[in-house]
C-alpha positions as CSV (number, residue, x, y, z in Angstrom):
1,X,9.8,14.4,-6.9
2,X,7.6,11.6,-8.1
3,X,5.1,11.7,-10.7
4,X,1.7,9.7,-9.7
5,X,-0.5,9.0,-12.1
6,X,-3.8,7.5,-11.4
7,X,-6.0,5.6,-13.5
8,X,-9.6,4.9,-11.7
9,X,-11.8,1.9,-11.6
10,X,-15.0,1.5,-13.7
11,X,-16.9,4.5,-14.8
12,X,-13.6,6.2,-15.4
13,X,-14.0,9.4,-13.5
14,X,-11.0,10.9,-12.4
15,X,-13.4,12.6,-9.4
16,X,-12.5,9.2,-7.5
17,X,-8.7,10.4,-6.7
18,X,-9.7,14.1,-6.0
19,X,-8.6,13.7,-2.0
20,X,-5.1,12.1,-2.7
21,X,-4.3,14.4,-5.4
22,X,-3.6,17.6,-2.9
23,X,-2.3,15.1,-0.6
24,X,0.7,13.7,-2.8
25,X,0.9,17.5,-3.8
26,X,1.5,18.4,-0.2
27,X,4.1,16.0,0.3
28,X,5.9,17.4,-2.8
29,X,5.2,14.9,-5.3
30,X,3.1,15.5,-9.2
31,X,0.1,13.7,-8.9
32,X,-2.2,13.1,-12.4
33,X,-5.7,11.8,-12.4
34,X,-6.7,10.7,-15.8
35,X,-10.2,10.7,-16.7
36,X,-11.2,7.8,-19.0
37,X,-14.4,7.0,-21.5
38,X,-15.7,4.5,-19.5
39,X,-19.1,4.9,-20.5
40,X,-18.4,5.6,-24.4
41,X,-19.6,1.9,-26.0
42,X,-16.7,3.3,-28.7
43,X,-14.2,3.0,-26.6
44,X,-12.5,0.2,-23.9
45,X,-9.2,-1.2,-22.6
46,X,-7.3,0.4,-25.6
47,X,-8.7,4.1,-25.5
48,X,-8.4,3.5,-21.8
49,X,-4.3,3.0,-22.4
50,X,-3.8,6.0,-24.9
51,X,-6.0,8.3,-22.1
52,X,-3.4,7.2,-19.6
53,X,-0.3,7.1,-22.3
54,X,-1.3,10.2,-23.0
55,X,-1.3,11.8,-19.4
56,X,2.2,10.2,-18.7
57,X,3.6,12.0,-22.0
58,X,7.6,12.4,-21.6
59,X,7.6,12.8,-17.3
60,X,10.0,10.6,-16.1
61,X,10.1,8.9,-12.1
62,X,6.4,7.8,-13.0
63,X,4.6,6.0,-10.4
64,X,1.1,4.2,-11.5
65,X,-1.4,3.4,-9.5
66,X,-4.8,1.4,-10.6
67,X,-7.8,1.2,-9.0
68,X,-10.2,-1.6,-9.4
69,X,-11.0,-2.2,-12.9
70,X,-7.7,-0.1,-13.7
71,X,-5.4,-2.9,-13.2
72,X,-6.4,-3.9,-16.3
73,X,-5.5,-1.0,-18.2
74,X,-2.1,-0.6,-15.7
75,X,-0.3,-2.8,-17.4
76,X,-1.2,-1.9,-20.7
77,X,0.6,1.2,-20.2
78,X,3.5,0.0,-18.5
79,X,4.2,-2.2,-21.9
80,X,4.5,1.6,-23.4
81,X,5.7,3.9,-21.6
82,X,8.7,4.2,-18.9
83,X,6.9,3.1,-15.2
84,X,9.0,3.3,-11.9
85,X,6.6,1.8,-9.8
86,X,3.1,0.1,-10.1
87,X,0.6,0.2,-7.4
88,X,-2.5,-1.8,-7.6
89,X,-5.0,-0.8,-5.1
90,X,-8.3,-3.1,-4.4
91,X,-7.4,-3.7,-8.2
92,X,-8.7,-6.7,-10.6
93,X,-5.4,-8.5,-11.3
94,X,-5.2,-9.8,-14.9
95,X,-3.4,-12.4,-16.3
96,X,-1.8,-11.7,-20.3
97,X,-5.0,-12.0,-22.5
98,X,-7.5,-12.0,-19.5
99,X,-10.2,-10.2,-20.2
100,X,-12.2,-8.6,-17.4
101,X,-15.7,-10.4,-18.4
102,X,-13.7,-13.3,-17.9
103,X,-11.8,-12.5,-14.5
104,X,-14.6,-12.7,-12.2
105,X,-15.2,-16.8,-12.6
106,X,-11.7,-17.1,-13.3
107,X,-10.8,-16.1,-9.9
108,X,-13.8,-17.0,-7.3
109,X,-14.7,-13.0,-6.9
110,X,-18.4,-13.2,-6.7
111,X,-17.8,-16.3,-4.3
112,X,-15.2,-14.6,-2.1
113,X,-17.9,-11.6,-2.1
114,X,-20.4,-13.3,-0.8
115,X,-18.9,-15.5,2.0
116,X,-17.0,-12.5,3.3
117,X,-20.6,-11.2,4.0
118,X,-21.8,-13.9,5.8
119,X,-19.2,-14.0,7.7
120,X,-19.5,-10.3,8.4
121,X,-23.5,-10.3,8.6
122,X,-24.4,-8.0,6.1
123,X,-26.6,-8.6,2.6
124,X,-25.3,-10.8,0.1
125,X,-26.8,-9.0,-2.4
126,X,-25.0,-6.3,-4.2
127,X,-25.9,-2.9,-3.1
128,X,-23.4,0.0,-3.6
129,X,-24.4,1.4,-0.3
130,X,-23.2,-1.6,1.2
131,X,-20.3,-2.6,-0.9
132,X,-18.7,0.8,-1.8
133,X,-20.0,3.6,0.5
134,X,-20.3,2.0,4.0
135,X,-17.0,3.5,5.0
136,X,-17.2,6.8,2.6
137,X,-18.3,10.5,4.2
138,X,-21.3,11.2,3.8
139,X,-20.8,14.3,2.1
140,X,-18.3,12.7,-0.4
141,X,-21.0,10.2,-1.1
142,X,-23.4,12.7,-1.7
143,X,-21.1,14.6,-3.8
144,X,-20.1,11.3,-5.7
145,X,-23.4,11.5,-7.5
146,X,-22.7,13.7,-10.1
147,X,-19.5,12.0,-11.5
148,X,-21.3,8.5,-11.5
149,X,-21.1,6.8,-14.7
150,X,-22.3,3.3,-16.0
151,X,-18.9,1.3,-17.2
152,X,-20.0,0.5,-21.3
153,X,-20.0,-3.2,-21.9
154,X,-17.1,-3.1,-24.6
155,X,-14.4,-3.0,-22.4
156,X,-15.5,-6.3,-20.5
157,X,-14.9,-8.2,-23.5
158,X,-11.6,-6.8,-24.3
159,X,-8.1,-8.2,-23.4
160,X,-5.5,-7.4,-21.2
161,X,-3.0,-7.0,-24.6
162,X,0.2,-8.1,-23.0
163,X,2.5,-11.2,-23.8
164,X,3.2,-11.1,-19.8
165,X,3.4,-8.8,-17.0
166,X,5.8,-5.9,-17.4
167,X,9.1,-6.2,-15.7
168,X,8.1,-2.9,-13.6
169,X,8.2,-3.2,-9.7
170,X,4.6,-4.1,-8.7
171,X,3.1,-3.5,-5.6
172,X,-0.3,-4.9,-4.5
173,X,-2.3,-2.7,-1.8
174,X,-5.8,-4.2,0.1
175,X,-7.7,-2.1,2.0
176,X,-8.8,-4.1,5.4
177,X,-12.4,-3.4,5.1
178,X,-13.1,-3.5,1.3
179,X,-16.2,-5.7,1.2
180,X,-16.6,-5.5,-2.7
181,X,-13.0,-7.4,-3.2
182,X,-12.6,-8.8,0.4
183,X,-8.4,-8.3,1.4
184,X,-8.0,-12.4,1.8
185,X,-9.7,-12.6,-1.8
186,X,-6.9,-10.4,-2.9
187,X,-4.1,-11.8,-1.2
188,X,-4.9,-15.1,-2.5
189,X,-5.0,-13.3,-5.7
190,X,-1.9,-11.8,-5.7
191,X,0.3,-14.9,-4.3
192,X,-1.5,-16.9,-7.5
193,X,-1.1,-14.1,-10.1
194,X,2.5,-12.4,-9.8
195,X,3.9,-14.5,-6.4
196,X,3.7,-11.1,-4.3
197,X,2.3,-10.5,-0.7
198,X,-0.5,-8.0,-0.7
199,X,0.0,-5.1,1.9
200,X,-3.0,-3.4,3.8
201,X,-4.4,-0.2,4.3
202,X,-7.3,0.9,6.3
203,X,-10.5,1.5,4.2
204,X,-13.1,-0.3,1.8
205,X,-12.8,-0.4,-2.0
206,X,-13.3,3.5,-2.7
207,X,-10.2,3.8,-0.1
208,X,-9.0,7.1,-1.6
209,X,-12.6,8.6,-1.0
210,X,-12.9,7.1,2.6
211,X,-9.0,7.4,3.5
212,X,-7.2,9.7,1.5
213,X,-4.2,10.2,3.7
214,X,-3.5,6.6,4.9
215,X,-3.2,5.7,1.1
216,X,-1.1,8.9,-0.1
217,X,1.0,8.1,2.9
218,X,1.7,4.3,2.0
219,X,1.7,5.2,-1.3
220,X,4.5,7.6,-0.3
221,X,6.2,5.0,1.9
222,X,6.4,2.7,-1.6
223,X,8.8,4.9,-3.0
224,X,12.9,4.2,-2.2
């Protein structure tokens, strides 16, 4: 049995994994969804790491997985505690001292945003309904609305602390229809970052709300 632990994107809410949780359960495996302070202006990238050091506590065969703005705290906590495997799904990929104010020029994100939706013929302007909830339920969207929360500014501004990336097995998963970081974006990404291909799974950005058993089941596949 493998312990998952999940860390979500901004906002922090741990709502965001609630559909792969019973699924990793299912398929006999602990699964952990840590909630974090994302919209405490007290608290960023190091709170983020105790919230997550915290939930890992002495379990051993950890898996981590980081969604989104999480792969910035993902390796913060691999740098402390004992990780088997990291998974970083339609995650922000830092490099040591990044911070993720700085990320977005430093690797052509809003640009890759926006020609991906030209070339797909929707808005270039940011809209969530658009960019996040095109592929979602409707009734999970609806349902979303009372876990929402604003991502404080602090935590933009704060570093990825690590001298380099953690000598943990790393794997890097794109969902095919994630408009918000479009899959080429993030293969490109990847290659640059830490030399890895990127693997796919069906889905857009909030793929464990829109597909929660194609990613439990290649999350599942990830393990030896």
């Amino acid at each position: 049995m493998s312990v998952f632990v999940l860390i979500p994107g901004a906002g922090g809410a741990a709502w965001y994994w609630h559909r792969v949780v019973p699924e990793l359960r299912a398929r006999g495996h602990e699964a952990v969804a840590v909630d974090l302070p994302g919209a405490d202006e007290s608290a960023g990238l190091p709170e983020y790491t105790d919230a997550v050091v915290a939930a890992v506590g002495d379990r051993d065969d950890v898996v981590l997985v980081g969604q989104s703005m999480g792969g910035f705290t993902a390796p913060m906590v691999c740098a402390r505690v004992p990780v088997r495997l990291l998974v970083l799904v339609n995650a922000m990929i830092p490099l040591p001292g990044e911070t993720p104010g700085q990320w977005w020029g430093n690797t052509g994100a809003p640009a890759a945003r926006v020609a991906a939706a030209e070339a797909g013929g929707y808005t270039t302007e940011f809209d969530p309904a658009t960019y996040f909830l095109h592929d979602v339920p409707t009734e999970i969207a609806a349902a979303g609305a009372e876990h929402e929360r604003p991502e404080a500014d602090v935590a933009f501004g704060q570093p990825c602390a690590v001298e380099r990336w953690p000598d943990v097995a790393t794997r890097v998963l794109a969902a095919a229809e994630d408009r918000f970081f479009p899959p080429e974006f993030q293969r490109g990404v990847a290659r640059d970052r830490l030399g890895i291909d990127a693997d796919e799974v069906p889905g857009g950005h909030l793929v464990a709300l829109s597909r929660p058993v194609d990613l439990a089941d290649r999350l599942i596949e990830y393990l030896p």
